[in-house]
Wavefront OBJ file of the C-alpha trace (Angstrom):
o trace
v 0.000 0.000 0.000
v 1.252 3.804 -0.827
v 1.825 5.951 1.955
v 0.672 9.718 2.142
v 0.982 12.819 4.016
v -1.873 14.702 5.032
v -0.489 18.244 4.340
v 2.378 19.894 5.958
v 2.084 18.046 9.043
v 4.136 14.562 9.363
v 0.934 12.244 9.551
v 1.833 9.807 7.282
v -1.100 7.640 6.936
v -1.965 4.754 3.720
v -3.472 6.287 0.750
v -6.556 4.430 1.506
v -7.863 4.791 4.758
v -10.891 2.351 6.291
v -14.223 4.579 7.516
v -15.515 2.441 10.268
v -18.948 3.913 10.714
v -21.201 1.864 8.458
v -20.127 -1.226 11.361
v -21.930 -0.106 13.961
v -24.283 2.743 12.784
v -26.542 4.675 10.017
v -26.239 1.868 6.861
v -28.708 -0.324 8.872
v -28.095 -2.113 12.111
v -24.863 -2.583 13.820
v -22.993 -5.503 11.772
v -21.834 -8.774 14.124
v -18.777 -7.263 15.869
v -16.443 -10.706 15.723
v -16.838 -10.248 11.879
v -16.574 -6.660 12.274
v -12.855 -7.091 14.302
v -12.110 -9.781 11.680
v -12.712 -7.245 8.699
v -10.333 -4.492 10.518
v -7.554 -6.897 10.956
v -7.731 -7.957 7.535
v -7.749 -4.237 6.195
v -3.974 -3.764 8.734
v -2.792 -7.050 6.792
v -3.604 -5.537 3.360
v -1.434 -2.358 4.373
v -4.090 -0.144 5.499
v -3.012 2.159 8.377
v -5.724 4.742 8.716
v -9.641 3.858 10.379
v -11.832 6.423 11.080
v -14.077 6.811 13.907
v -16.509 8.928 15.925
v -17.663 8.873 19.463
v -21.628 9.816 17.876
v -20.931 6.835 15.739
v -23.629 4.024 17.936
v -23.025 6.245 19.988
v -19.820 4.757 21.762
v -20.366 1.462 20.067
v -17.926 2.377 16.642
v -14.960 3.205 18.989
v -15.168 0.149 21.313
v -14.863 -2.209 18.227
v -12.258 0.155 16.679
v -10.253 0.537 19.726
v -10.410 -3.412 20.446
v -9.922 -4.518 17.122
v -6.548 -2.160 16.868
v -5.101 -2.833 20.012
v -2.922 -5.927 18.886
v -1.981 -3.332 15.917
v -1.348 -0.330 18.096
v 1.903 0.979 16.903
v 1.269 0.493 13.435
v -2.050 2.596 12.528
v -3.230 5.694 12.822
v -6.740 6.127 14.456
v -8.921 9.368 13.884
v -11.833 9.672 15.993
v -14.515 13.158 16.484
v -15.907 15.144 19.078
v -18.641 17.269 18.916
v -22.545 16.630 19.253
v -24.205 16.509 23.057
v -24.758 13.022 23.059
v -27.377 12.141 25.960
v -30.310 10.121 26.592
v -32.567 12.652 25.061
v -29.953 14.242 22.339
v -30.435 13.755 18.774
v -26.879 13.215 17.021
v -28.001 13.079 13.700
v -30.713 16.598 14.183
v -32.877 14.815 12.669
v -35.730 15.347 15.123
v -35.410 18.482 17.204
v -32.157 20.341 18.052
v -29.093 19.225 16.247
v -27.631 18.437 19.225
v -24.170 20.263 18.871
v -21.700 20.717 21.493
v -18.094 22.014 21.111
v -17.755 23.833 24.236
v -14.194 23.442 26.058
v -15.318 21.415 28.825
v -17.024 19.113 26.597
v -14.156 18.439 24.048
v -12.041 17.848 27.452
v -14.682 15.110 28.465
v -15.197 13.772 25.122
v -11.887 13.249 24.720
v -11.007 11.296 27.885
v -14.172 8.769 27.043
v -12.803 8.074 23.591
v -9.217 7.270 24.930
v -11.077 4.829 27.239
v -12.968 3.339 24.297
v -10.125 3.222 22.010
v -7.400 2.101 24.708
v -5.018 4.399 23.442
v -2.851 6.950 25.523
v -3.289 9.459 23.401
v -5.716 10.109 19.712
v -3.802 10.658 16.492
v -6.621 12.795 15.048
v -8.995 14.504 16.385
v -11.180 15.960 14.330
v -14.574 18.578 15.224
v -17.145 16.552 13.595
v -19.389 19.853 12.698
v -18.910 23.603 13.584
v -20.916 24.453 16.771
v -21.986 28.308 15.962
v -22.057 29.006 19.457
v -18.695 28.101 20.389
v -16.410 30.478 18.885
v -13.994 28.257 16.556
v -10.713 29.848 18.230
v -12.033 28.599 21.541
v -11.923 24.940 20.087
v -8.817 25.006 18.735
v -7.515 26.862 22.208
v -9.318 23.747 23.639
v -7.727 20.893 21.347
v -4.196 23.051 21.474
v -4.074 22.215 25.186
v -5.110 18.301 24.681
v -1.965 18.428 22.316
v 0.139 19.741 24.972
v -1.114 17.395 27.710
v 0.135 14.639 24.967
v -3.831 13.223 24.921
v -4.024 14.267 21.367
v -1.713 14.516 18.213
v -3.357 16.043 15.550
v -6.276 18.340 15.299
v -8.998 17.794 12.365
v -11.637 19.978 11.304
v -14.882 18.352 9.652
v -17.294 19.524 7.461
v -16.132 23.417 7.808
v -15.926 26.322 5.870
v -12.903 28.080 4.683
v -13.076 30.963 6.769
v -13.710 28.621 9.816
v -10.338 26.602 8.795
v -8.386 29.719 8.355
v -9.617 30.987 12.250
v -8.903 27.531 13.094
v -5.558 27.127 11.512
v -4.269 30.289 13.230
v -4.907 29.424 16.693
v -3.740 25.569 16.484
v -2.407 24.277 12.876
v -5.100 22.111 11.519
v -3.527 18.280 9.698
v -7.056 17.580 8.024
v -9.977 18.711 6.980
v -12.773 15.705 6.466
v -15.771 16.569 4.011
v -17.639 14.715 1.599
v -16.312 14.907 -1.514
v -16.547 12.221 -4.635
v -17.026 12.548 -8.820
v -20.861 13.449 -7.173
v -20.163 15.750 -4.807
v -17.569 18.722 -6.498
v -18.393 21.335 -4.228
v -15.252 21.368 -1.941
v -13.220 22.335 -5.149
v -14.405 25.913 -5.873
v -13.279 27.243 -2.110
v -12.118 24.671 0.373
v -9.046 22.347 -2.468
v -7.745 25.699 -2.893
v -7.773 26.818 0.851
v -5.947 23.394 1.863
v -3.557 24.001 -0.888
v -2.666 27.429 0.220
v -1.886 26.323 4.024
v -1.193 22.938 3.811
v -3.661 20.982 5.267
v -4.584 17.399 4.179
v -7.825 16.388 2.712
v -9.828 12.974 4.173
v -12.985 12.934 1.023
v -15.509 10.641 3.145
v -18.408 9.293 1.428
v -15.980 9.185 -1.178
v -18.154 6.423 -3.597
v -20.803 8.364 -2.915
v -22.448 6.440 -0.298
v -22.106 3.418 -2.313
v -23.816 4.915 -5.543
v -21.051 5.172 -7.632
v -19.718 1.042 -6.775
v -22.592 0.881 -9.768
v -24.389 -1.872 -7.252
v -27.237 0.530 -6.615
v -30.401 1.631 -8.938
v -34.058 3.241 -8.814
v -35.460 -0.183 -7.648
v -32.726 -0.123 -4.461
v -34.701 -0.254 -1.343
v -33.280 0.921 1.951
v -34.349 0.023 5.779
v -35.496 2.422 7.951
v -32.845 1.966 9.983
v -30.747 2.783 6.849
v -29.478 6.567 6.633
v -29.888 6.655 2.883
v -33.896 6.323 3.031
v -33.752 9.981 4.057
v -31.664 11.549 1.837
v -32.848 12.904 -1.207
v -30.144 12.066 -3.644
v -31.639 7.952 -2.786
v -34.813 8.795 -3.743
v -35.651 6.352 -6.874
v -36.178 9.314 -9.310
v -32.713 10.732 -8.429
v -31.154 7.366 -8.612
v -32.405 7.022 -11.650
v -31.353 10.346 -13.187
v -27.865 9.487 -11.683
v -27.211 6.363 -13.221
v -25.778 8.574 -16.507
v -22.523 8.659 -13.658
v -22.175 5.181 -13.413
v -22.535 4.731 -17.360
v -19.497 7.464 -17.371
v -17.399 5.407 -14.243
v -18.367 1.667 -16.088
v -16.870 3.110 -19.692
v -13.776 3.789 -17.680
v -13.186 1.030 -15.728
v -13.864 -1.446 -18.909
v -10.821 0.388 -20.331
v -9.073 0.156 -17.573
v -9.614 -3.217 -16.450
v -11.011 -2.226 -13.002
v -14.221 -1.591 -11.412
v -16.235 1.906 -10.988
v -15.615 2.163 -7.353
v -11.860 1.892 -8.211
v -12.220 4.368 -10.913
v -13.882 6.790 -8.903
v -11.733 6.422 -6.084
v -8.549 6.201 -8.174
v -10.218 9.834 -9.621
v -10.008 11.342 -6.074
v -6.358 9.862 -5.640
v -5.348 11.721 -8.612
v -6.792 15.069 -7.828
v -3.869 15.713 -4.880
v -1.481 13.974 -3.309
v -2.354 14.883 0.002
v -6.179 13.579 -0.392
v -6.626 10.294 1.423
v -10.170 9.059 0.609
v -12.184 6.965 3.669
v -14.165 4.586 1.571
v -16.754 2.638 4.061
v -17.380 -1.548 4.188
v -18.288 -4.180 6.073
v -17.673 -6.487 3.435
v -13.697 -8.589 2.640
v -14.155 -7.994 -0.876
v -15.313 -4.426 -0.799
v -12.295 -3.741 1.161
v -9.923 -5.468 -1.517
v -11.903 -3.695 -4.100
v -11.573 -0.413 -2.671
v -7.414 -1.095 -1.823
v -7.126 -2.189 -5.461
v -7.808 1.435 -6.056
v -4.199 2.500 -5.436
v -2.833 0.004 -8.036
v -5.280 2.140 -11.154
v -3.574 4.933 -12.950
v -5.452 7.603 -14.565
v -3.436 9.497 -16.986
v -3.955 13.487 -17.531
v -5.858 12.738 -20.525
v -8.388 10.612 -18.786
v -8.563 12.577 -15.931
v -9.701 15.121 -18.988
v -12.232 12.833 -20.392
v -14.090 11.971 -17.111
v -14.075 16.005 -16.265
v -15.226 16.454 -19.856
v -18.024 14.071 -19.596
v -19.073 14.615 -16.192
v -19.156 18.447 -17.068
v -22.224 17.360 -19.226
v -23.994 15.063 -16.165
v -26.049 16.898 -13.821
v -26.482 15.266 -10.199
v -30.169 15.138 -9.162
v -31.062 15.518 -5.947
v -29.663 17.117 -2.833
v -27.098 15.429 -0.750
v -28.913 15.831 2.642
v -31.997 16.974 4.478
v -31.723 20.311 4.816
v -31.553 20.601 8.027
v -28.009 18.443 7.798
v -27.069 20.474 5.136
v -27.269 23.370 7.533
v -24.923 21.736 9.446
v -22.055 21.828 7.145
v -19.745 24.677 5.482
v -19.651 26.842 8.260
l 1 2 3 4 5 6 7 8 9 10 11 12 13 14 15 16 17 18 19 20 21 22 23 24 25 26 27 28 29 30 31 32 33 34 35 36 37 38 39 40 41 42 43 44 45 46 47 48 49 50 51 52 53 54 55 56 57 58 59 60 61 62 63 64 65 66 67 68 69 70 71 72 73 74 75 76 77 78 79 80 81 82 83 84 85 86 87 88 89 90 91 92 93 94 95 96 97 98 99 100 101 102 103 104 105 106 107 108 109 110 111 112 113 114 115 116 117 118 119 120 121 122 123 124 125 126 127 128 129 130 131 132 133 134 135 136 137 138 139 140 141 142 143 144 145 146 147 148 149 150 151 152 153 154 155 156 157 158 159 160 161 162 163 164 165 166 167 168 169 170 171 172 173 174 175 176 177 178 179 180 181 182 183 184 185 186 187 188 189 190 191 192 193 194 195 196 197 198 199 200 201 202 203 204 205 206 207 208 209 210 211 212 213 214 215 216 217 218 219 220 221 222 223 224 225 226 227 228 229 230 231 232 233 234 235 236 237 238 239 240 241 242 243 244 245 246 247 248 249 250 251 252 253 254 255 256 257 258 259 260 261 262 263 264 265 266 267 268 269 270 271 272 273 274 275 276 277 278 279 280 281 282 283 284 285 286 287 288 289 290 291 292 293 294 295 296 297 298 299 300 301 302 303 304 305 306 307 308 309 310 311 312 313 314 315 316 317 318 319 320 321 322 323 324 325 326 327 328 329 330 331 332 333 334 335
């Protein structure tokens, strides 16, 4: 597996990293957690070194199988994890109820961060990202906040996650930022007018979750998919079957690509991302063995500048249908 750097900072990490979320929470119930262990120790074997967490991710339940999973593996991988919504008995992580539930105050980063060293048995958290900006917190007090977890040595690297450039740049000047985290795929472009540029410019890494499009763009999904309540995707609008349907002119464009190339769409599309920066280290999501080797085959597909061209070209022509969240999540992000 290739290495990468996220930025200027020395967090070298594999150049495909493992999102753990899907495991334990939003793509249906929470998947057996022997199998679940299993599928993370097969993913360090195969040379992957990054796995992505989040304390809202259950809740709690994504980090206890990440952090026992990883601990024969300790020294080898990097482990990101997120603070950042008031999870309590009556909260409601994913807003999609009542209040959206956010919570970046000092004192509750502090305590956030000692339960996820606890869950993930580490002594201290490679990356530790704000899952979403908390408008009433102001975004210098959070870095102030993760600055001093740095300096206690109970956190390495400080992540930002779903923010807006103006945010990062506060951010950045108070405590340097390694990564930023946002969606970002051949169906979701919008990080490149403002935020590719801003990372450039100060060196921060990129982490593109959702980064096949929340399994869309794999090519294994059409207008006659069904989702379980208990699925994430039967809310969002871009999974409604008339969107799906207007979408599949994508996965026409990724299928004529990978034929040529010998590979799959998922590897072209995340081979795509690969090729946009070299600091961009995509988070692709499975609970599946062959997913995973699917996704890791990525690496191993060049694109060349001219078809980097012709998907740009073609995609130019595609329209997306449908929003990417509720708008009430959407609300959430870019600030």
């Amino acid at each position: 597996m290739h290495k990468r750097q996220l930025g200027n900072s020395n967090l070298e990490v594999s150049a495909i990293g493992l999102g753990c979320m899907g495991m334990s929470f939003s793509y249906g119930p929470p998947k057996d957690i022997q199998e679940m262990k299993a599928l993370i120790g097969a993913a360090v074997d195969r040379g992957v070194t990054f796995f992505d967490t989040a304390e809202v991710y259950g809740p709690y339940l994504n980090e206890e199988l990440v952090g026992e999973a990883l601990a024969p593996f300790r020294d080898q991988v990097i482990i990101a994890t997120k603070f950042g919504f008031d999870i309590s008995p009556n909260s409601d992580p994913r807003g999609m109820k009542g209040s959206p539930g956010l919570n970046s105050r000092p004192e509750h980063i502090k305590e956030a961060v000692e339960g996820s060293l606890k869950r993930l048995k580490v002594e201290a958290i490679d990356l530790l990202y704000q899952h979403r900006v908390d408008p009433n917190v102001p975004i210098e007090d959070v870095a102030g906040a993760v600055k001093e977890l740095i300096q206690a040595g109970k956190v390495k690297h400080f992540g930002l996650s779903e923010a807006g450039v103006q945010t990062i740049r506060r951010a950045h000047a108070v405590q340097p930022v390694t990564a930023l985290q946002s969606e970002y795929s051949l169906w979701w472009r919008k990080p490149e007018a403002e935020v590719i540029p801003t990372l450039s410019e100060l060196g921060i890494g990129f982490v593109p979750y959702s980064p096949l499009g929340k399994g869309f763009l794999t090519g294994k999904i059409d207008e006659n998919t069904t989702f379980d309540s208990s699925d994430f995707r039967s809310t969002l609008p871009r999974f409604t079957p008339e969107a799906l349907k207007a979408n599949q002119a994508l996965i026409n464009l990724l299928g004529s690509i990978a034929q040529q190339k010998q590979a799959t769409p998922a590897q072209i599309a995340l081979a795509w991302l690969l090729a946009q920066q070299p600091w961009i280290v995509p988070i692709p999501g499975t609970t599946k063995l062959h997913r995973l080797e699917e996704n890791i085959g990525a690496v191993s597909v060049t694109l060349t500048p001219e078809d980097l061209r012709d998907i740009d070209d073609a995609a130019a022509k595609i329209t997306v249908q449908g929003a990417r969240y509720p708008e009430k999540l959407e609300q959430m992000t870019g600030r």
